[in-house]
C-alpha positions as a printed Julia matrix, in Angstrom:
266×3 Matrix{Float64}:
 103.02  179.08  -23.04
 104.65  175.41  -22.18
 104.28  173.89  -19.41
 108.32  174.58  -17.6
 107.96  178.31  -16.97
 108.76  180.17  -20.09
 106.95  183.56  -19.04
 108.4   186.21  -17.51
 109.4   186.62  -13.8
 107.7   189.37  -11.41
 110.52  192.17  -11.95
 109.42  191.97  -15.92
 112.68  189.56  -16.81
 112.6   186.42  -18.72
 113.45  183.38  -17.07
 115.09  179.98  -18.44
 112.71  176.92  -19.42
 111.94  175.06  -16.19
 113.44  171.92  -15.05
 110.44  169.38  -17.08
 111.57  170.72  -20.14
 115.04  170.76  -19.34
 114.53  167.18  -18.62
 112.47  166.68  -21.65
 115.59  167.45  -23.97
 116.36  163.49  -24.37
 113.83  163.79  -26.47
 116.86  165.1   -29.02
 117.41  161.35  -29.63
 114.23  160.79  -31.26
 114.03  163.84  -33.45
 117.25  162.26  -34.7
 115.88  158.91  -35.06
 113.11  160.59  -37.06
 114.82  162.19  -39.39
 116.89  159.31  -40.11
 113.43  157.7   -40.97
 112.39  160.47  -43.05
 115.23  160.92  -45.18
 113.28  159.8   -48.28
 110.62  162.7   -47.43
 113.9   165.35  -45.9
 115.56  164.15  -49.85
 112.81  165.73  -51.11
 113.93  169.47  -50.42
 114.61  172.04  -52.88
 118.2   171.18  -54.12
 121.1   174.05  -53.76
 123.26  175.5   -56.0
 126.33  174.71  -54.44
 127.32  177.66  -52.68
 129.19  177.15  -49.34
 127.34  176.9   -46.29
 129.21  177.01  -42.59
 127.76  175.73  -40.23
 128.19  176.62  -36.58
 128.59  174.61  -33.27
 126.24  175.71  -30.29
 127.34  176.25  -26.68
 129.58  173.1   -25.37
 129.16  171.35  -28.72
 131.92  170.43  -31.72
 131.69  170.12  -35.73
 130.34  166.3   -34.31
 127.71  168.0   -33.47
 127.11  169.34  -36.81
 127.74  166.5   -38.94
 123.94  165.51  -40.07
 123.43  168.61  -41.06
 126.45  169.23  -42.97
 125.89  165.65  -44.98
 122.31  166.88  -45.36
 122.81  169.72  -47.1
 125.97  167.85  -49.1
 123.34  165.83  -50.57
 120.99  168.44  -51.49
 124.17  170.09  -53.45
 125.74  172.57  -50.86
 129.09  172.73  -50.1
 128.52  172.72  -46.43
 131.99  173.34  -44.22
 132.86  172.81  -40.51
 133.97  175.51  -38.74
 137.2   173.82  -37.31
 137.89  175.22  -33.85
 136.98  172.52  -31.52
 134.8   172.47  -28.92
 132.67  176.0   -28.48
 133.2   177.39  -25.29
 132.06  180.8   -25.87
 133.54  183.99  -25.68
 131.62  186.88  -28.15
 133.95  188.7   -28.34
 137.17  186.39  -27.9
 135.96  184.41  -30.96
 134.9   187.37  -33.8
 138.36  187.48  -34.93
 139.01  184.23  -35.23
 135.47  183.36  -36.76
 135.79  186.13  -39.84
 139.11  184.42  -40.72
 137.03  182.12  -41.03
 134.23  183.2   -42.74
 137.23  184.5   -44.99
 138.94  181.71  -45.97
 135.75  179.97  -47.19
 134.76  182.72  -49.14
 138.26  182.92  -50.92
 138.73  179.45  -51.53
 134.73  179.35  -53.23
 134.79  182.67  -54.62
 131.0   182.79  -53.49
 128.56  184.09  -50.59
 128.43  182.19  -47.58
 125.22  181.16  -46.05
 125.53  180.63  -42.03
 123.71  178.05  -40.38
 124.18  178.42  -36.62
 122.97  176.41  -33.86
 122.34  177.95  -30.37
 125.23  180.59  -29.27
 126.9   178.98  -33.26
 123.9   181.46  -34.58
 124.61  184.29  -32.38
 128.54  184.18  -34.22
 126.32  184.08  -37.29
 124.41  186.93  -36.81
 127.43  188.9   -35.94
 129.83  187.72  -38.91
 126.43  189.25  -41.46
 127.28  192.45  -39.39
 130.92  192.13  -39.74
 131.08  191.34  -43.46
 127.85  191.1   -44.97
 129.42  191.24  -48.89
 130.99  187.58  -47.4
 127.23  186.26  -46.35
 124.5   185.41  -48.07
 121.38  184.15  -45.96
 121.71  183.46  -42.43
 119.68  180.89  -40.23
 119.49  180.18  -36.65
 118.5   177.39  -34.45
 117.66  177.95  -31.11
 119.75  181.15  -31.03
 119.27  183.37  -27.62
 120.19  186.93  -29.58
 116.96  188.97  -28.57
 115.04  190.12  -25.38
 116.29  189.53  -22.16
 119.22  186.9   -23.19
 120.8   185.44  -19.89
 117.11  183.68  -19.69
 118.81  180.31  -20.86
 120.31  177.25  -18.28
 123.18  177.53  -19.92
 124.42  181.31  -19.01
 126.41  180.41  -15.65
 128.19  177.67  -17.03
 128.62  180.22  -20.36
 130.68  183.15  -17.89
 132.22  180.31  -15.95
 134.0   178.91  -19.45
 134.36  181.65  -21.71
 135.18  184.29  -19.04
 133.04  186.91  -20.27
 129.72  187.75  -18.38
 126.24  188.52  -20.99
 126.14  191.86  -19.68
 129.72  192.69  -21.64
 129.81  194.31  -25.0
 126.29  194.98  -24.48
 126.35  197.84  -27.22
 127.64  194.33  -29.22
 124.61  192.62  -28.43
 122.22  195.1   -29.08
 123.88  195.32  -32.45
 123.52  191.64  -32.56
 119.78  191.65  -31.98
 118.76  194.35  -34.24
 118.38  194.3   -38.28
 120.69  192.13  -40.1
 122.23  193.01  -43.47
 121.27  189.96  -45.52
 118.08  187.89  -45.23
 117.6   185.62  -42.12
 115.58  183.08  -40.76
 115.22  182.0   -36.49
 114.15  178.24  -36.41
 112.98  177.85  -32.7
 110.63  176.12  -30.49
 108.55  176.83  -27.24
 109.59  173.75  -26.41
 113.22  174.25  -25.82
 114.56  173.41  -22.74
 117.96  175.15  -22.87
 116.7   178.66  -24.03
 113.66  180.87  -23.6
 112.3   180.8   -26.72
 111.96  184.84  -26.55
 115.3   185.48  -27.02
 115.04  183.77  -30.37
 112.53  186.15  -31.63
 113.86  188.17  -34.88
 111.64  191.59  -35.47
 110.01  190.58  -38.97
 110.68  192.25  -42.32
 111.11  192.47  -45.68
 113.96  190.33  -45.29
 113.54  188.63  -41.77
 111.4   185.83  -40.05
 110.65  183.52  -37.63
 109.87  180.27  -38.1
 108.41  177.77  -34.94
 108.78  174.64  -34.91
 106.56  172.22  -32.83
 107.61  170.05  -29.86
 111.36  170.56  -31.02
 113.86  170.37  -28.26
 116.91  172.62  -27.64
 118.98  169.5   -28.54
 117.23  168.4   -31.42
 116.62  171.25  -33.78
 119.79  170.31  -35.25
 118.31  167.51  -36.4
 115.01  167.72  -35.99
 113.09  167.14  -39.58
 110.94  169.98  -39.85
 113.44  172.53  -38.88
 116.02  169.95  -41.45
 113.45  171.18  -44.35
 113.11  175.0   -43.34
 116.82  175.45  -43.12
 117.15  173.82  -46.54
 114.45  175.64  -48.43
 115.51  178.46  -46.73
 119.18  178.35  -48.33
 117.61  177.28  -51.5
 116.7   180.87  -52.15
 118.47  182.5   -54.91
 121.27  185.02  -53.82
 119.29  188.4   -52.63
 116.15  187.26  -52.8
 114.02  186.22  -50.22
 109.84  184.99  -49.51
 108.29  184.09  -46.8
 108.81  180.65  -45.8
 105.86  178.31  -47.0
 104.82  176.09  -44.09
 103.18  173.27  -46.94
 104.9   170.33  -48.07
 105.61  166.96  -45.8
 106.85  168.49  -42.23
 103.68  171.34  -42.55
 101.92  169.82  -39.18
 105.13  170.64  -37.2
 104.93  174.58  -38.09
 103.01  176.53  -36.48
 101.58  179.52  -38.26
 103.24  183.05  -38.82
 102.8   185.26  -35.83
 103.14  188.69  -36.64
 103.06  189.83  -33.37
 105.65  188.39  -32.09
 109.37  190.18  -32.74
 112.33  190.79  -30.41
């Protein structure tokens, strides 16, 4: 395990990342940096087929927040959309309603399957729209996500009650929900390294149609638009509609993956 205190505490729970790699998320700076260096290698993708892809805000964060990955997949032919609500400032439950209109009104205006790209608590909405509507979603991926295990294990779950008013332990029948089996195919993109979120509570239970994917050194911050997890999220979508294999960790970014763990699930 990283150094920061990712294991578990003495009564069995999980608890957050510890404060070095808190402090180690400026590191989200460089990733971008990087992948604005790489572009020519991150171009190099499988190209979609332009379905629509939304893409969801994390914790605190805005479609701003978004916007490399939206142009990224633009260029490699999706029709990626913002989801248009401002700032995220959680709320599970407060938001579902408001998030399948969403979901919704992309898939009427496209006539297509819409693939969900969310980042942080943006991929627990994701993971909960595929349960909502699943003949709306296609393929959905998750950055950083904190769906599974023991999920107040994050630095960001005070601040998350304060804001949104609800407390992790609501709607826990929800949550489990949430954290089980998903309808469509889906990917978790996370990293040991993350200083926001035990990585733990990104852990999907693999299958036929689920996996996790771990990205090296990534921070919280920067798997947005970190490079590696850039390329898994867009050969991930590149999948034709209902299928899915496992993700093949060859190709330019294959030192930053670390091999498929079987062992580990939620």
């Amino acid at each position: 395990m990283p150094a920061g205190g990712s294991e578990a505490q003495a009564d069995g729970r999980l608890r957050p990342p510890g404060l070095a790699l808190l402090l180690a998320e400026a590191r989200g700076l460089f990733e971008l940096n990087a992948s604005i260096l790489l572009s020519p290698l991150l171009m190099r993708a499988p190209r979609g087929d332009g379905h629509p892809v939304l893409a969801l805000p994390g914790f605190l964060a805005s479609d701003l927040s978004m916007v490399p990955m939206r142009r990224y997949l633009r260029e490699l032919g999706y029709d990626a959309q913002a989801w248009r609500m401002g700032r995220n400032l959680g709320g599970l439950a407060r938001m579902r309603a408001a998030l399948r209109d969403r979901l919704a009104e992309v898939h009427a205006a496209t006539g297509r399957k819409v693939s969900l790209v969310g980042w942080s608590l943006g991929g627990v909405y994701a993971r909960d729209l595929a349960l909502q509507a699943p003949d709306m979603v296609r393929y959905v991926v998750t950055l950083g996500s904190p769906f599974a295990n023991d999920v107040r294990a994050t630095n960001a779950t005070r601040l998350y009650e304060t804001l949104s008013g609800e407390r992790v332990e609501d709607h826990l029948e929800l949550r489990d929900v949430i954290a089980g089996d998903l309808p469509v195919p889906t990917s978790s993109i996370w990293s040991r390294s993350d200083g926001v979120v035990n990585w733990r509570t990104c852990l999907v239970r693999p299958s036929g149609t689920a996996e996790n994917i771990e990205v090296h050194l990534a921070s919280h911050i920067g798997l947005v638009v970190n490079p590696a997890a850039l390329w898994a999220v867009a050969d991930r979508l590149a999948q034709a509609n209902g299928e899915f294999s496992p993700f093949d960790r060859a190709g330019p970014f294959a030192v930053a993956y670390a091999p498929p763990d079987p062992t580990l699930s939620a």
